[in-house]
C-alpha positions as CSV (number, residue, x, y, z in Angstrom):
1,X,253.4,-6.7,167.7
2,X,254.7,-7.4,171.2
3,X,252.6,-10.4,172.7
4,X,251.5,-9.7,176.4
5,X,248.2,-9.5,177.8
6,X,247.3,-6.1,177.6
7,X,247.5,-6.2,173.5
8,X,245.2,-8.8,173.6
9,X,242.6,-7.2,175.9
10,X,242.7,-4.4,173.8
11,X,242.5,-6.5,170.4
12,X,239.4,-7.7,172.4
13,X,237.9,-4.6,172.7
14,X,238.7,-3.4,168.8
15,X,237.2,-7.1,167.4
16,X,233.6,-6.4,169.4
17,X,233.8,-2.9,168.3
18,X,233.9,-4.1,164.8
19,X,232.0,-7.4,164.8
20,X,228.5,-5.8,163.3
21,X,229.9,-5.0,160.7
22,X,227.6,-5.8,157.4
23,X,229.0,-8.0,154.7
24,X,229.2,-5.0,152.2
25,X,230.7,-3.3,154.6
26,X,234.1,-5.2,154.6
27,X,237.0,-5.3,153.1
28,X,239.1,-7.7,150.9
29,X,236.0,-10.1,151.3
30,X,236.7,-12.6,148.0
31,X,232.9,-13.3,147.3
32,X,232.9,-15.7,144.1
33,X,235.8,-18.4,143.7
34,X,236.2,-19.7,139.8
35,X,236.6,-23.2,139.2
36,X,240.1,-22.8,138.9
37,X,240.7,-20.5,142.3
38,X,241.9,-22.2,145.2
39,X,241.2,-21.3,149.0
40,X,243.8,-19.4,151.2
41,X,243.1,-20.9,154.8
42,X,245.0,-20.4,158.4
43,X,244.3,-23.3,161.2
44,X,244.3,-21.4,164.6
45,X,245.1,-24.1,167.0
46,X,247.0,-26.7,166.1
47,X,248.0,-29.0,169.0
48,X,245.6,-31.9,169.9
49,X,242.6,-31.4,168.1
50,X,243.6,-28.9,166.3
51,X,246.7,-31.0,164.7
52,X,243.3,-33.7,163.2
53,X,241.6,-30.1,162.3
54,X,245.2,-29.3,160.3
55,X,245.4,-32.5,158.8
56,X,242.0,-32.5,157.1
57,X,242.4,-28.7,155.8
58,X,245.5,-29.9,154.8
59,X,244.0,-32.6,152.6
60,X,241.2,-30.5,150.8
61,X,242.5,-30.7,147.0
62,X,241.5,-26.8,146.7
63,X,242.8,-25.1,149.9
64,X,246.0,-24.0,150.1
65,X,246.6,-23.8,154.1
66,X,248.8,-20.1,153.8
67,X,249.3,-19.7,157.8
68,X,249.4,-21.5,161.2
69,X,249.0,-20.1,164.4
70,X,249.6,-21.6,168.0
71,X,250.3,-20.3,171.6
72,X,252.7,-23.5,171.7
73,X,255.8,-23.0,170.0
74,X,256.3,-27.0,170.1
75,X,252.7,-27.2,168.1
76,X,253.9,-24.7,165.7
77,X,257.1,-26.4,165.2
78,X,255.2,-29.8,164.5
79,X,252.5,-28.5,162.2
80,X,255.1,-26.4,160.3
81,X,257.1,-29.3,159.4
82,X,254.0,-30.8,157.3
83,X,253.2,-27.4,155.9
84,X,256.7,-25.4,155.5
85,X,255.6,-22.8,153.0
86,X,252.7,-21.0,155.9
87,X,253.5,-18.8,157.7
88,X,253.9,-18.9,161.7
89,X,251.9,-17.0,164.4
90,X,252.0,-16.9,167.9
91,X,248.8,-14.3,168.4
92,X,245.8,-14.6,166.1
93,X,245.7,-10.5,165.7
94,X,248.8,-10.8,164.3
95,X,247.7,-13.2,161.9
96,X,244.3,-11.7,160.8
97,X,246.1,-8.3,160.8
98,X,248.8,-9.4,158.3
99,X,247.5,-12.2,155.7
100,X,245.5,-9.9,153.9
101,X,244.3,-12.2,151.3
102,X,243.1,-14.8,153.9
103,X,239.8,-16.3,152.7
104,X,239.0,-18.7,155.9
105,X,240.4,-19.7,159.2
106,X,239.5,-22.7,161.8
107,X,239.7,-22.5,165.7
108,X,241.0,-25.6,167.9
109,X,242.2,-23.6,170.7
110,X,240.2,-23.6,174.7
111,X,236.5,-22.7,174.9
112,X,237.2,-19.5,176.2
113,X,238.6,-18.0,173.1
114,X,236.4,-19.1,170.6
115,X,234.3,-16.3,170.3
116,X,236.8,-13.4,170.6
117,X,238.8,-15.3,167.5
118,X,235.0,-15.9,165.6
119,X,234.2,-12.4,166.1
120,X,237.7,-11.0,165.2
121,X,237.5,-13.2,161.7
122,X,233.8,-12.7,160.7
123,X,234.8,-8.7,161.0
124,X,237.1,-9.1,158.6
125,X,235.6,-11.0,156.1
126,X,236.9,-14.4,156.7
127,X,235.0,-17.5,156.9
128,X,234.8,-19.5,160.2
129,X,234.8,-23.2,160.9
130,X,234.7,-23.1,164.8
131,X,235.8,-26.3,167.2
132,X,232.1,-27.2,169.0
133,X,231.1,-26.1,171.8
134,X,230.9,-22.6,169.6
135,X,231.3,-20.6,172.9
136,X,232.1,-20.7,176.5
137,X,229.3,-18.5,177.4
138,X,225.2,-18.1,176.1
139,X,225.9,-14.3,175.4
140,X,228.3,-15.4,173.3
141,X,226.7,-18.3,171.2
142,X,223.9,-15.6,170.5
143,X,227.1,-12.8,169.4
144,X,228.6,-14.7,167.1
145,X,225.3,-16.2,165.5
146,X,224.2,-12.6,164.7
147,X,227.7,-11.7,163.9
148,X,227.7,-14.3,161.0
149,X,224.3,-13.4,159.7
150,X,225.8,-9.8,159.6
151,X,228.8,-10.9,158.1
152,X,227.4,-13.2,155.1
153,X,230.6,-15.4,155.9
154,X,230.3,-19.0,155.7
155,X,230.3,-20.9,158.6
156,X,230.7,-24.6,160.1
157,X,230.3,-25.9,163.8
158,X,233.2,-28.2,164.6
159,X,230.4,-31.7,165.2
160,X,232.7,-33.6,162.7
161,X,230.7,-36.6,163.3
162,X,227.3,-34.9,161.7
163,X,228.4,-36.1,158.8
164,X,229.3,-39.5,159.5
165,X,226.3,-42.2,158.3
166,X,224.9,-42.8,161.5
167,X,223.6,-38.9,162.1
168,X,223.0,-38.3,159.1
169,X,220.3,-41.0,158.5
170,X,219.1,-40.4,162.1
171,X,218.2,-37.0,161.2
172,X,216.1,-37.9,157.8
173,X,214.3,-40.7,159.9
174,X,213.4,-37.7,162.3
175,X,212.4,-35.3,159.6
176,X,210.4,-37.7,157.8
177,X,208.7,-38.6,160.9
178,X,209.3,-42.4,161.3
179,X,208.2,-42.7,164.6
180,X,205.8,-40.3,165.7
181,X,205.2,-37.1,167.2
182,X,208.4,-36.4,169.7
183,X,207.5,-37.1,173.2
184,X,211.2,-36.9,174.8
185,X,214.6,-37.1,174.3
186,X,217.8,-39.3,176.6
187,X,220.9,-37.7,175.8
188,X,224.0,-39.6,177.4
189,X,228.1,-39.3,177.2
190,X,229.2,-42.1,180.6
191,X,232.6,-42.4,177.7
192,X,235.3,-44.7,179.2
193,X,238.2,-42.9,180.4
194,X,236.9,-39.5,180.3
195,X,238.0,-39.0,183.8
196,X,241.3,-37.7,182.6
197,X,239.3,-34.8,181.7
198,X,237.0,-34.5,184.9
199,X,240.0,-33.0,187.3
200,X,238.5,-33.1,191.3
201,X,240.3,-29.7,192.4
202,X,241.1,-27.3,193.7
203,X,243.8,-25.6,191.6
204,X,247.3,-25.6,193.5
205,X,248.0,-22.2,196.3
206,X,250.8,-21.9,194.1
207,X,252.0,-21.6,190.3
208,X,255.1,-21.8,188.2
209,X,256.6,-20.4,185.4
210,X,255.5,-21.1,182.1
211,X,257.9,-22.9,179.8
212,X,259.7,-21.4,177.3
213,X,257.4,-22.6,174.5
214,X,254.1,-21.7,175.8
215,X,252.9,-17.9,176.0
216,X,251.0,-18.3,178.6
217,X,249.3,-14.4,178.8
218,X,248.1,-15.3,175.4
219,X,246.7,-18.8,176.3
220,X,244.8,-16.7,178.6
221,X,243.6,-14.2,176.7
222,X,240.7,-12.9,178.0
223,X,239.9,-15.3,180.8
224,X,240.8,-14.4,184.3
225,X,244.5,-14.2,185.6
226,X,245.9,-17.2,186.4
227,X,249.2,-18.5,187.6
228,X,250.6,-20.8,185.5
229,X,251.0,-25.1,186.4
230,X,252.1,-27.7,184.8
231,X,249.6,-30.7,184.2
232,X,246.3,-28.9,185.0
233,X,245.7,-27.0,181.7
234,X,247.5,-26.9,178.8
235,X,247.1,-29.0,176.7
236,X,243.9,-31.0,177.8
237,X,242.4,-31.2,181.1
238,X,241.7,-27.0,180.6
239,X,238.3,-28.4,179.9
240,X,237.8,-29.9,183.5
241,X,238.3,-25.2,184.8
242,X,235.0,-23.1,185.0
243,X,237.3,-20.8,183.4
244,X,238.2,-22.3,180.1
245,X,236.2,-25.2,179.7
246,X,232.6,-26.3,179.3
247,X,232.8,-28.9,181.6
248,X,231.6,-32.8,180.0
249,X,228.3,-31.6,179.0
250,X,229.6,-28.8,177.0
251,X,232.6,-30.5,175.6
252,X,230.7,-33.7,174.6
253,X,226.8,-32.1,174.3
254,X,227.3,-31.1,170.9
255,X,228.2,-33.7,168.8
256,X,225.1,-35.9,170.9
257,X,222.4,-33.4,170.3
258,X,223.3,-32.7,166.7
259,X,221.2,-35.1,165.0
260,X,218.6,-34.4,167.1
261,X,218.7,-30.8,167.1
262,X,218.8,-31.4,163.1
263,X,216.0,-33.9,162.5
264,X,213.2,-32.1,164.9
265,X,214.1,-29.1,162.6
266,X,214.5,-26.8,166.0
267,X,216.6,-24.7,164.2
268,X,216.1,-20.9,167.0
269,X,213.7,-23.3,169.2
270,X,214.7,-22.2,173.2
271,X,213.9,-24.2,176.2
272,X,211.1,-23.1,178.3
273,X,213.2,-24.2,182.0
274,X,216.5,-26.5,182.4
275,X,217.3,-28.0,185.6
276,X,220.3,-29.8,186.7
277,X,221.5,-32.3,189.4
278,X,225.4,-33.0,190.3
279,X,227.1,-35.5,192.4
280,X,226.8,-34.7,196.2
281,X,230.4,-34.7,196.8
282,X,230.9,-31.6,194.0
283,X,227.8,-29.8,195.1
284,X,229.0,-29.5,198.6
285,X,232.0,-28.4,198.4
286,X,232.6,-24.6,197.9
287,X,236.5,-24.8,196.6
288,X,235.5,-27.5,194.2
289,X,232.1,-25.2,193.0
290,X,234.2,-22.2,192.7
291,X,236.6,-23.5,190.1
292,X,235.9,-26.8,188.3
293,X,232.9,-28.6,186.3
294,X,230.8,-31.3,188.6
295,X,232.1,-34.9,187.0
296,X,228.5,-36.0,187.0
297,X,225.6,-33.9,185.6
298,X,222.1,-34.5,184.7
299,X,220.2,-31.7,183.2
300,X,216.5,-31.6,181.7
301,X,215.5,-29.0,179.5
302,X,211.5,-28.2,178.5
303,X,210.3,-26.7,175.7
304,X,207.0,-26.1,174.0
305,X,205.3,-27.4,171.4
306,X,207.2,-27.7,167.7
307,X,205.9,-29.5,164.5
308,X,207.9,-32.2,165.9
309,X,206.3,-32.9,168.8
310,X,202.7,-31.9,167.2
311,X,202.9,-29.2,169.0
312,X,203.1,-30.9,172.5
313,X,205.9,-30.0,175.1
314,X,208.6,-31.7,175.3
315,X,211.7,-32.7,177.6
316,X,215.4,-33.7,176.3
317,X,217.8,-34.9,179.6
318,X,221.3,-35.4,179.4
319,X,222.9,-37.7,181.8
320,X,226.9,-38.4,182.4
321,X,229.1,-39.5,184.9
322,X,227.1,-41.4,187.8
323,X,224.0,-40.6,185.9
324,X,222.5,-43.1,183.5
325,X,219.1,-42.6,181.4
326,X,216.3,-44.6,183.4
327,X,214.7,-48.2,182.6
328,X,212.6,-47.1,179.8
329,X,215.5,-46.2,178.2
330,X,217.8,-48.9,179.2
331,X,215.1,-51.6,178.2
332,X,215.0,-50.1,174.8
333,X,218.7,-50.4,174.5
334,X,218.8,-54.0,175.4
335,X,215.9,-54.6,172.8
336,X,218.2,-52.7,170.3
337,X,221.1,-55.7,171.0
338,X,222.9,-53.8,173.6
339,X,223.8,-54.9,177.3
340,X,223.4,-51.5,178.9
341,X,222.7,-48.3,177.2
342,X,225.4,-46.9,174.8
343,X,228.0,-45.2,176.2
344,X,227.6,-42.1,173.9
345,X,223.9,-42.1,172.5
346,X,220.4,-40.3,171.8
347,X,217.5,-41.9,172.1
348,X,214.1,-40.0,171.3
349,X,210.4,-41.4,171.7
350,X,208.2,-41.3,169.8
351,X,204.3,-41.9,169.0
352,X,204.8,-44.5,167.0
353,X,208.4,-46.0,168.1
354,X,211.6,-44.3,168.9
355,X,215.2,-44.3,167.3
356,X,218.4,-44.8,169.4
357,X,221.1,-43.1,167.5
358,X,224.9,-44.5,169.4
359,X,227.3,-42.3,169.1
360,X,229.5,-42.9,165.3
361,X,227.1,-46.1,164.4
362,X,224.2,-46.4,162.3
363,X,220.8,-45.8,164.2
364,X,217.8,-48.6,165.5
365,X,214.6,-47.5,164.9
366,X,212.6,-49.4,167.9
367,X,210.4,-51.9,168.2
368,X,212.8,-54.0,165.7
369,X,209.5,-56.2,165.0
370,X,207.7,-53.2,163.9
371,X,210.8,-51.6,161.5
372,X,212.7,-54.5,159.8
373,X,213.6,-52.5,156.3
374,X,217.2,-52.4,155.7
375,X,219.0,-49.0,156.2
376,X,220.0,-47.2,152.8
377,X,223.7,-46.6,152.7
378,X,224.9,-43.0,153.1
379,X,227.8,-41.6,151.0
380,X,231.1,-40.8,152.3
381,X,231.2,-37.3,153.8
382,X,233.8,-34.7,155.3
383,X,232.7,-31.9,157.7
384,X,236.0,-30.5,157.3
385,X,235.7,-30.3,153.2
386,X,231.9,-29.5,153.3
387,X,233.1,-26.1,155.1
388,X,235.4,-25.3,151.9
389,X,233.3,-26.8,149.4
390,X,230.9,-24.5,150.6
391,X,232.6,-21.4,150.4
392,X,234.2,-22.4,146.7
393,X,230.6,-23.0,145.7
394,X,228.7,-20.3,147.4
395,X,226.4,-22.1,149.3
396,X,225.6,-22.8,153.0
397,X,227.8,-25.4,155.2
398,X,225.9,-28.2,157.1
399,X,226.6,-26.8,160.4
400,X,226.0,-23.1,160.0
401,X,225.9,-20.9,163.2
402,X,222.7,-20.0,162.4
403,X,221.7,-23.4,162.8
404,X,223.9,-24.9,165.6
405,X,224.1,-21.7,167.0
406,X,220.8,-21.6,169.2
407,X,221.8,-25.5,169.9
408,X,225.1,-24.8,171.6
409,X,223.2,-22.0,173.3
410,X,221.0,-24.3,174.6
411,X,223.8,-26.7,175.9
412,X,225.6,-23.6,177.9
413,X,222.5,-22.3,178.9
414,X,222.5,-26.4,181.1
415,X,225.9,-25.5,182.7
416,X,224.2,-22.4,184.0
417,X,222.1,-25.0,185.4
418,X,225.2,-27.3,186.4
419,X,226.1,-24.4,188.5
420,X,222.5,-23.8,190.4
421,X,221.6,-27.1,191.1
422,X,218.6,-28.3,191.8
423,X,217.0,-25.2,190.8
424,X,214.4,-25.0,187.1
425,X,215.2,-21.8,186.4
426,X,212.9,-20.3,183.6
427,X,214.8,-18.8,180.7
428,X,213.7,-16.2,178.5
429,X,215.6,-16.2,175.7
430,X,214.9,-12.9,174.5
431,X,216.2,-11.5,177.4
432,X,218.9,-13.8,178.1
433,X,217.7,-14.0,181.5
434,X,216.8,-16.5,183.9
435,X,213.8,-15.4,185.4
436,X,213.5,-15.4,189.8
437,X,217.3,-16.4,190.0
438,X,219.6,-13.4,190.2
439,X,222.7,-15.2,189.9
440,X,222.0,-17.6,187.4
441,X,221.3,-14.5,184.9
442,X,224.6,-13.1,186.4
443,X,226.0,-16.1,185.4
444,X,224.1,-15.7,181.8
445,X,225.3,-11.8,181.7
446,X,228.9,-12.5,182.2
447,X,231.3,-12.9,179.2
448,X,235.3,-12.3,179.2
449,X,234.9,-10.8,175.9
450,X,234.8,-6.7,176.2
451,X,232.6,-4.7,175.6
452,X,229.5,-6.7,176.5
């Protein structure tokens, strides 16, 4: 297949055509595994995250990792080296086109592909383990949770760290209602050093040629036409571009909210409004706007009543950047043995206490003098293997889409936000509208997948 840009639109337009497909309905699904069979996998993406995505496929002691794919040539040079027996792609058609017996694939490539590539693979049959944030857009999220419930394939949402201790007790002392009826929820990522990713625009008048290793139309795919320059996208800082990334929130929201989103059992549960406020200096400046994510955000999301909350409403905020979680929060943080609020945390009050959950550590339930029982140690997991052991064993993966799904929704529905600020726009999920704001359901409307 020659690799230019209009092949790929096209293959865009065939893989939504095709992504309703029922389960029954496809072929060369393999739907039972003996204990004997092994899984045929393909890693798309595997430079940066993508590469610690490899290695951990790589490492499964039933999957066989049969093909690699990359836009980079250098990352598919590197990767190849550990695995020489795959087979090498430069465009994912190709891939899912020609390795027939393909059982599963994983994504690590920019936000703006990830739903095109889950979309193209669940229509085939394949199972999906996707890098978080799911999707760049909410039409998507809601596209390739229906698309997986269609499918019967199954899937994983890339929040490695759900399975890590720390979450994963945080979510039973939320389900078994430890401290209360929810009343609200702090959400914060201020991570040191994550200003590499939070670029401060605009993008050059002018771009260059793309190296030699790097089809660039392809690291496109379907996002807008851009001129290629060096520094500003590939590999890392595409995350920082309203056109490829999520912005901080989006990157980062995920693996925050998980245990949360999990232990409240929200499962579908929309928000009622979000709101968000940026830093002055983003806000009022149009070239800045027009092409990058704010580097500081606070959004608040409302919902009503859930078992949870005891059927109250209830608010979740995120804060990053410039923004930090208020004194209530910062004096339960020091109570919990720290000097400021975590870095990367959750915290979520309660009737009867709250929990702070920091980011990769073991949760505090709060007052200390009120819940002094030791913590029960949790059993080594890997998100990575769960999504394999699940398919060998027919059963459903921690992280399903049609879980995390609505969650990740939720989180791009707040950079809608990002980009109206200051204004609650009322959402209604059912419509994927924002109701009174014309361009914020523009916003929610607009996808760079075709066909939508």
């Amino acid at each position: 297949m020659q690799i230019n840009r209009r092949n790929f639109l096209a293959g865009v337009g065939a893989c939504a055509g095709l992504s309703w497909l029922g389960a029954a309905e496809v072929p060369g699904r393999r739907m039972t595994f003996g204990p004997n069979d092994r899984l045929r996998h393909a890693c798309i993406g595997v430079g940066g995250m993508g590469h610690h995505d490899f290695q951990n496929f790589l490492q499964h002691s039933r999957t066989d990792v049969i093909a690699l794919c990359d836009v980079d040539a250098n990352n598919l040079e590197n990767a190849h080296k550990q695995c020489p027996k795959a087979r090498c792609y430069r465009d994912w058609r190709e891939l899912l086109e020609k390795e027939k017996d393909l059982d599963s694939i994983n994504i690590a490539v920019p936000d703006h592909s990830h739903a095109v590539i889950a979309l193209g693979a669940m229509a085939k049959g394949k199972h999906v383990y996707c890098q978080k944030p799911l999707c760049h857009d909410v039409g998507e999220c809601r596209d390739v949770r229906l698309a997986a419930e269609k499918a019967g394939v199954v899937t994983q949402l890339g929040t490695q760290f759900a399975a890590g201790g720390g979450d994963r007790l945080a979510v039973q002392f939320l389900r078994a209602g430890r401290i209360g009826a929810v009343k609200k929820v702090y959400l914060t990522s201020n991570r040191t050093g994550a200003e590499f990713y939070r670029l401060k625009g605009p993008r050059p008048a002018h771009g260059s040629p793309a190296p030699a290793h790097l089809a660039w139309d392809l690291w496109l795919g379907t996002a807008p036409v851009r001129e290629y320059a060096p520094d500003i996208y590939h590999q890392t800082k595409w995350r920082s571009w309203l056109d490829f990334g999520t912005g901080w929130s989006g990157d980062i929201g995920c693996h925050i909210f998980d245990a949360v989103w999990k232990g409240m059992n929200l499962g579908a549960t929309a928000p009622k409004t979000v709101q968000a406020q940026v830093q002055e200096s983003w806000k009022n400046s149009p070239e800045r706007r027009a092409d990058t994510w704010p580097q500081s955000n606070h959004i608040t999301w409302t919902f009503d009543g859930v078992p949870a909350s005891d059927g109250k409403p209830f608010t979740m905020e995120w804060f990053d950047g410039e923004f930090y979680p208020p004194e209530d929060g910062q004096a339960l943080a020091r109570e919990a043995g720290f000097d400021r609020f975590p870095e990367e945390a959750a915290l979520v009050f309660g009737t009867e206490g709250a929990i702070l959950v920091p980011h990769q550590q073991l949760p505090r339930l709060l007052p200390k003098d009120k819940f002094t029982e030791k913590f029960p140690k949790m059993p080594f997991l890997n998100h990575y293997w769960d999504f394999a052991d699940s398919i060998l064993e027919g059963r459903m993966s921690a992280s399903v889409f049609q879980k995390t799904a609505p969650m990740a929704e939720t989180i791009i529905l707040g950079t809608v936000a990002v980009r109206c600020p200051g204004e609650t726009l009322a959402w209604d999920a059912a419509k994927l509208a924002c109701t009174g704001n014309d361009a914020a359901t523009k916003l929610l409307r607009r996808t760079y997948r075709a066909g939508w």
